[in-house]
SEFI-198568 format. One record per residue (C-alpha): residue in one letter; x, y, z. Coordinates in steps of 0.05 Angstrom, whole numbers, plus 5000, padded with zeros to 4 digits. Layout:
PT  code  east  north    up
PT     A     X      Y     Z
...
This chain:
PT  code  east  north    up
PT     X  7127   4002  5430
PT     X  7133   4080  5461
PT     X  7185   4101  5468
PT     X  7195   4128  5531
PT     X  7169   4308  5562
PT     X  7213   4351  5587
PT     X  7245   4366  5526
PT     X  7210   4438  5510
PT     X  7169   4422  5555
PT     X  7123   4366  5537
PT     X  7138   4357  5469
PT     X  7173   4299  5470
PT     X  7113   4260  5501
PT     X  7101   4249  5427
PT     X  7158   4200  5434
PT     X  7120   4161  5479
PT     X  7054   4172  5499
PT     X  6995   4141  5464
PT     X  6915   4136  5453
PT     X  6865   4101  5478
PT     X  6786   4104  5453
PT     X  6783   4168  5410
PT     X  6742   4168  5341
PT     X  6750   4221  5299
PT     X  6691   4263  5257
PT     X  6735   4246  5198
PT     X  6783   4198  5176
PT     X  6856   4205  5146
PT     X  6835   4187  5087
PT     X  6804   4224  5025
PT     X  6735   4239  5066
PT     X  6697   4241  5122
PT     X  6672   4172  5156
PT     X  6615   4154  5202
PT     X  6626   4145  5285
PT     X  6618   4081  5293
PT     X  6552   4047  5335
PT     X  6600   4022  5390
PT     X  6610   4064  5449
PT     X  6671   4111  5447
PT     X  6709   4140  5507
PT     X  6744   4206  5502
PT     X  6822   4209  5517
PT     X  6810   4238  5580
PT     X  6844   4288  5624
PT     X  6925   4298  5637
PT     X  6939   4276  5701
PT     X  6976   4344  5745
PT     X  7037   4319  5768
PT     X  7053   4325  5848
PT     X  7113   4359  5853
PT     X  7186   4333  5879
PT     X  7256   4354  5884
PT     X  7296   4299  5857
PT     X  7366   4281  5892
PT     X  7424   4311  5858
PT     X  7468   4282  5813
PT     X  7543   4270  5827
PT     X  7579   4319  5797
PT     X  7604   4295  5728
PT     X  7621   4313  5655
PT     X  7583   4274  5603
PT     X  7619   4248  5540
PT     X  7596   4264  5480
PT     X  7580   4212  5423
PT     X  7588   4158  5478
PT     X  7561   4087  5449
PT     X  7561   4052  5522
PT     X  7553   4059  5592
PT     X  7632   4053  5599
PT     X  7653   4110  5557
PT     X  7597   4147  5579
PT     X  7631   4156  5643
PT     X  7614   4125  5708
PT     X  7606   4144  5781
PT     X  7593   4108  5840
PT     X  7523   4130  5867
PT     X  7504   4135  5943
PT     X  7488   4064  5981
PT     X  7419   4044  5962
PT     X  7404   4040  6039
PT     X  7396   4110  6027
PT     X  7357   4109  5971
PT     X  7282   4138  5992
PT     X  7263   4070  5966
PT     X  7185   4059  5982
PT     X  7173   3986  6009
PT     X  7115   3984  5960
PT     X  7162   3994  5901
PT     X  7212   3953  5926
PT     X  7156   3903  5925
PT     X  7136   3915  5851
PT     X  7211   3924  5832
PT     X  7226   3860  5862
PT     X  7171   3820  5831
PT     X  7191   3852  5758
PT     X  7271   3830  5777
PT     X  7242   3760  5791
PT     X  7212   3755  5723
PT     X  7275   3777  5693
PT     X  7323   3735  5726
PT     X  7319   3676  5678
PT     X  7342   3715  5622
PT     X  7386   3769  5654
PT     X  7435   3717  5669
PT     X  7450   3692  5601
PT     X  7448   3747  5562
PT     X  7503   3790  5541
PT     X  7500   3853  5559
PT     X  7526   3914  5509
PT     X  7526   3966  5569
PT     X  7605   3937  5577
PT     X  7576   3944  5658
PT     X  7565   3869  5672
PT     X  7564   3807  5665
PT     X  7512   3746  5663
PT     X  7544   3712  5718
PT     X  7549   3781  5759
PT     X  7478   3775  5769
PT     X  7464   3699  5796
PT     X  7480   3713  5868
PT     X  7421   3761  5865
PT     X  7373   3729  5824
PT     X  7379   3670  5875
PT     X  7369   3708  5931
PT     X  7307   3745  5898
PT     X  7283   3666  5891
PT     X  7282   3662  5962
PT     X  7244   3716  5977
PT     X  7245   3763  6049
PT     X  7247   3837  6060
PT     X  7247   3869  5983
PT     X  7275   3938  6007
PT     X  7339   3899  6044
PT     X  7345   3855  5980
PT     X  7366   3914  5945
PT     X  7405   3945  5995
PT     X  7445   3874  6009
PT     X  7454   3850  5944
PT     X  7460   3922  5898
PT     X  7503   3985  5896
PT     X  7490   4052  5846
PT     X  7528   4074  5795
PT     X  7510   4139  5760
PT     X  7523   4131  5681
PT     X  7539   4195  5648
PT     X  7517   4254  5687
PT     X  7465   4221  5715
PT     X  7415   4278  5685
PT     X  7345   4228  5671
PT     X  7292   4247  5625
PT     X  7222   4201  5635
PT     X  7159   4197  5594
PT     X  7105   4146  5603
PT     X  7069   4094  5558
PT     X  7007   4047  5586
PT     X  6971   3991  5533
PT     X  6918   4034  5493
PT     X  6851   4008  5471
PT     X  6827   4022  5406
PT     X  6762   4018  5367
PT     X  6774   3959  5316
PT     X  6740   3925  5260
PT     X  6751   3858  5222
PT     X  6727   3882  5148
PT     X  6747   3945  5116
PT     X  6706   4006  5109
PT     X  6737   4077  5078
PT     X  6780   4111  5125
PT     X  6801   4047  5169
PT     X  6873   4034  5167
PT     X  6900   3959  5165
PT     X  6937   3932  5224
PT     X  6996   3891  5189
PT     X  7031   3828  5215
PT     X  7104   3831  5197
PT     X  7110   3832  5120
PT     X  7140   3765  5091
PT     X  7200   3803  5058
PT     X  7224   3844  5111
PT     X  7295   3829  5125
PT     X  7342   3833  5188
PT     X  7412   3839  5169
PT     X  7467   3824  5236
PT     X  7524   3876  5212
PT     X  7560   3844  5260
PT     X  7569   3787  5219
PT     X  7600   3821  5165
PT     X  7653   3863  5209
PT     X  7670   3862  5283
PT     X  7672   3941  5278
PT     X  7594   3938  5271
PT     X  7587   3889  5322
PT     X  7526   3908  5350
PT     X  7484   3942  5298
PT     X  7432   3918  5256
PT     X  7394   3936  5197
PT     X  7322   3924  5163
PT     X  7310   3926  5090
PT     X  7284   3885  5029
PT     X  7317   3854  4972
PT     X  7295   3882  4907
PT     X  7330   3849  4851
PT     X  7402   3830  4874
PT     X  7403   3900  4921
PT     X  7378   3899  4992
PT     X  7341   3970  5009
PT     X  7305   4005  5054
PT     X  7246   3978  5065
PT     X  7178   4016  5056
PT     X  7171   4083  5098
PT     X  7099   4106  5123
PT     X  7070   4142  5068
PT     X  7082   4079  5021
PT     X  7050   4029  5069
PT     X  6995   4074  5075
PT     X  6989   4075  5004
PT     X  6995   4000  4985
PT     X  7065   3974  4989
PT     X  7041   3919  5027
PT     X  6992   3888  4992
PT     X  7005   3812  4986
PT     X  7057   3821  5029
PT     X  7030   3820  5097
PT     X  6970   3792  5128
PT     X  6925   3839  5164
PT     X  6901   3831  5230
PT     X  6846   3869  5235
PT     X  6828   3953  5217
PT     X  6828   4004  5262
PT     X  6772   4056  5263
PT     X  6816   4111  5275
PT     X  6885   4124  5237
PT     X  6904   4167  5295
PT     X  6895   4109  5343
PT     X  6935   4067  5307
PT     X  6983   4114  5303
PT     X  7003   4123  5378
PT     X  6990   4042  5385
PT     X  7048   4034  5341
PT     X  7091   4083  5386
PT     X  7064   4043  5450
PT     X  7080   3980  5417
PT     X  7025   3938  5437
PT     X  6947   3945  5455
PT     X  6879   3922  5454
PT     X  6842   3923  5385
PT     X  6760   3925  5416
PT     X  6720   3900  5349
PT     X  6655   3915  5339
PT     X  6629   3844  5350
PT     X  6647   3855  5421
PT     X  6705   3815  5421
PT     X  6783   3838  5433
PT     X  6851   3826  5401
PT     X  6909   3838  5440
PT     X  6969   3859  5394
PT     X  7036   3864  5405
PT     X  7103   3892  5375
PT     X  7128   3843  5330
PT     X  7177   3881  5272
PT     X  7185   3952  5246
PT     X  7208   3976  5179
PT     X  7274   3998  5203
PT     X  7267   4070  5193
PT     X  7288   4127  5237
PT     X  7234   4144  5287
PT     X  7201   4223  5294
PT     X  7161   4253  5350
PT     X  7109   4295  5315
PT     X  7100   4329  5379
PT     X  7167   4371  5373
PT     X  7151   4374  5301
PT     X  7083   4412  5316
PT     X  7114   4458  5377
PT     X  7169   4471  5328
PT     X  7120   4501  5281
PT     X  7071   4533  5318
PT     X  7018   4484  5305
PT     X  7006   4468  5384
PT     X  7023   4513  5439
PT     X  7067   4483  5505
PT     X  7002   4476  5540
PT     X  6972   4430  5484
PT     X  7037   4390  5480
PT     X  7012   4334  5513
PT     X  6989   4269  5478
PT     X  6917   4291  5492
PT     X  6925   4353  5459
PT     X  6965   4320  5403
PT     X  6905   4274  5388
PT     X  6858   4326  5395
PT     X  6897   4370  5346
PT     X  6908   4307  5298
PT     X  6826   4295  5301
PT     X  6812   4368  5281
PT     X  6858   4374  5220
PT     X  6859   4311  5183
PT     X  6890   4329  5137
PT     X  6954   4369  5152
PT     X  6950   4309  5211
PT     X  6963   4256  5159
PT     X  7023   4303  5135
PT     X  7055   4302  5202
PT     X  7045   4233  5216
PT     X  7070   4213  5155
PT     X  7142   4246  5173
PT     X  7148   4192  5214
PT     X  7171   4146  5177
PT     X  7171   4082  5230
PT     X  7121   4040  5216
PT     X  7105   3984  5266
PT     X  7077   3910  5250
PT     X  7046   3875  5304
PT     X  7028   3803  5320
PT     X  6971   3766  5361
PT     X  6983   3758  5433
PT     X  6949   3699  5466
PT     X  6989   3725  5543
PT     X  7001   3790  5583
PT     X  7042   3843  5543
PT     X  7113   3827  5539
PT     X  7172   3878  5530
PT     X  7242   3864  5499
PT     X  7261   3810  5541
PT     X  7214   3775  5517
PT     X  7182   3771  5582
PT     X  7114   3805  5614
PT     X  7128   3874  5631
PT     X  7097   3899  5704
PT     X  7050   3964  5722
PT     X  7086   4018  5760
PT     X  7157   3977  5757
PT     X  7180   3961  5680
PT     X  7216   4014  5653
PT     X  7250   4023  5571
PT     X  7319   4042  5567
PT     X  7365   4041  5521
PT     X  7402   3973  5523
PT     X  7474   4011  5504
PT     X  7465   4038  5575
PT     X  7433   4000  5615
PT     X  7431   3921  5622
PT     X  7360   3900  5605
PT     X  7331   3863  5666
PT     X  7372   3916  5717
PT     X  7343   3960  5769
PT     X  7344   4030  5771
PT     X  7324   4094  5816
PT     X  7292   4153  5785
PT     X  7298   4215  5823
PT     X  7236   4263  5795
PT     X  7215   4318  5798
PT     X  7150   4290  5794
PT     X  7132   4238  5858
PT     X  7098   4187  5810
PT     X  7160   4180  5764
PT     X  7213   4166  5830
PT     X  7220   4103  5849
PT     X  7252   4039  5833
PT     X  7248   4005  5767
PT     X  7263   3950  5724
PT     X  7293   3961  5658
PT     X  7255   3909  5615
PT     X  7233   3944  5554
PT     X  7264   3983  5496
PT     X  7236   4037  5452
PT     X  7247   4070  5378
PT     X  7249   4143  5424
PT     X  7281   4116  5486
PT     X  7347   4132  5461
PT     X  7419   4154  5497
PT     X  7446   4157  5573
PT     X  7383   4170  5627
PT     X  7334   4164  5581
PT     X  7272   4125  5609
PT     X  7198   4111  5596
PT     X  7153   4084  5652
PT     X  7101   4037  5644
PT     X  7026   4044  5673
PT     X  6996   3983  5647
PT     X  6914   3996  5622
PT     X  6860   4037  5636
PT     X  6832   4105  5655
PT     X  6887   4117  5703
PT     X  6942   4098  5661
PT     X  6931   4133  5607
PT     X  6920   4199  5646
PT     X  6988   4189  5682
PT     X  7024   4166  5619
PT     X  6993   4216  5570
PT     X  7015   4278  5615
PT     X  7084   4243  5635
PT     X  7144   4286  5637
PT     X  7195   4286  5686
PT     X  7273   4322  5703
PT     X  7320   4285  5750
PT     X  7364   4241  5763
PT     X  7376   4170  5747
PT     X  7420   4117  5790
PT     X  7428   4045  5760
PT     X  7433   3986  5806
PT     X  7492   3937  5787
PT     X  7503   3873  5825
PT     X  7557   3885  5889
PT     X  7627   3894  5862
PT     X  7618   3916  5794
PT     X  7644   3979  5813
PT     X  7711   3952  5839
PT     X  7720   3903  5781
PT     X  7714   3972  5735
PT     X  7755   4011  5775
PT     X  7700   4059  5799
PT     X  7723   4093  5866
PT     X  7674   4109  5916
PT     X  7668   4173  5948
């Protein structure tokens, strides 16, 4: 993690997007620092979206404060027959389901949509293979959750410019601290089934645990082992919004990272921050021209970072990237959601107003951003390409999940 814009305009691709390869003249820190020998890669151009006019969405009144995809409010969607599903996607779609099958099945799913046994019938007919595009169309129908209104950013695995020793103006890349807490509310009252907290204990209290700026400045020393330093504080910024990367030392040699805890504070976008005050114009709102912005004001940078107070710890990864499942997440097909609205390991269709956005998904990853009904964040997997189409991503439609057949009669959903 992107989290997941079209949210005044591309400011909220600060919820999402991240860097890849940039080295600052200066540091965050109290002075300037050397470029490094190494070779360095700029962050590269936006990719200009090709234009689309996404399906509409059934008409619908959204409910406020809803917690689930239930109260939310749900309407049956059209057939997915009619769904301008590409056979490519339904390809890459049906590959990701595959993957997610094992797990989909068994776990509970907070949406209040389905259940684990509602999706065996399809996962054993994805085992067999055939035609992915009838798959869908057989063993699926599409519910619209909400009013079906979908906002979708873009994240892609960064690489960074990494050391293993210190020098001034690195920043430490921290495993997961060794008294960092999870606390299950749920276990204390059914009312708060479902929520969870992160602190510390400190003396017989437990409390927040340590925000940005006091991570930055120490907190964790003894606490948690480091993994290596990153050249640039403003790459390791956007990795911790991505949620996993590669770390390219200067021996030559590369760590892959991924997400393995977070302090448990509230996340920021620091892009709506900066549009908010002026600091960026709507043109320069997209992670590029965050980073660039970041790079040539270090200082008030630091500031704005540090408002976010989400700080993420990572761990070693000796396998492909894996979202919240657990499981490897797929280029062009893995999508985060928010797991109060839609079942992790389900399909969905985006409708965009952007043609590289619509398609067919799989919802296998979660996000500190990706929060609420139609909320989504596609995933571009590495390199040049990805980063150019998930740094510029922001795209307006609408969003139609993909429950097994007869969910919709066993919730009383009447079709059109």
């Amino acid at each position: 993690m992107l989290g997941r814009g079209g949210i005044a305009l591309l400011a909220a691709l600060a919820l999402s997007a991240c860097v890849g390869g940039v080295v600052p003249p200066t540091s965050s820190g109290s002075g300037p620092v050397a470029r490094p020998s190494s070779p360095t890669r700029p962050a590269g151009p936006v990719r200009q979206p090709v234009p689309s006019t996404p399906l509409a969405p059934i008409p619908s009144t959204a409910v406020p404060d809803a917690v689930t995809a239930v109260t939310a409010g749900l309407a049956a969607g059209p057939s997915v027959s009619s769904l301008p599903i590409t056979n490519e996607g339904a390809e890459r779609a049906l590959a990701a389901f595959r993957i997610s099958c094992p797990s989909l099945v068994r776990r509970t799913d907070p949406t209040g949509l389905t259940r684990g046994a509602d999706w065996k019938p399809a996962c054993d007919a994805a085992a067999r293979g055939g035609d992915a595009r009838a798959f869908f169309a057989r063993w699926f129908e599409a519910v619209q959750v909400g009013d079906g209104k979908a906002f979708a950013t873009g994240y892609y695995i960064p690489e960074i410019a990494g050391s293993r020793s210190h020098r001034p103006g690195y920043a430490p890349i921290y495993a997961r601290p060794s008294d960092l807490v999870d606390v299950d509310l749920g276990q204390f009252s059914a009312d708060l089934k479902g929520k969870k907290i992160r602190g510390r204990v400190e003396g017989t209290n437990f409390v927040p645990y340590y925000d940005r700026t006091m991570i930055e400045e120490g907190a964790l020393t003894g606490k948690a082992r480091i993994l290596g330093y990153a050249v640039d504080p403003v790459e390791l910024f956007f990795l911790q919004v991505q949620g996993s990367g590669l770390v390219r030392m200067s021996d030559g040699d590369v760590l892959r990272i991924g997400y393995d805890s977070q302090n448990g504070r509230d996340y920021t976008g620091i892009g709506k921050l900066m549009l908010d005050r002026g600091l960026i114009g709507r043109g320069e709102a997209s992670m590029q021209g965050i980073v660039a912005w970041l790079h040539a004001n270090p200082e008030q940078g630091r500031a704005i970072m540090r408002e976010n107070k989400s700080y993420v710890f990572f761990r070693v990864l000796d396998g492909p990237p894996l979202g919240a499942m657990g499981l490897p997440v797929s280029d062009q097909a893995t999508v985060a959601a928010d797991v109060r609205f839609v079942p992790l390991g389900a399909p969905v269709f985006l409708s965009m107003d952007r043609t590289d956005a619509t398609g067919l998904w799989v919802a296998q990853d979660t996000g500190g951003a990706i929060k609420g009904t139609n909320r989504f964040d596609t995933f571009w997997g590495a390199g040049d390409e990805a980063r150019a189409i998930a740094g510029g991503m922001s795209a307006r439609g609408t969003a139609f999940l993909l429950v097994p057949t007869g969910t919709l009669a066993r919730l009383g959903v009447a079709r059109p």
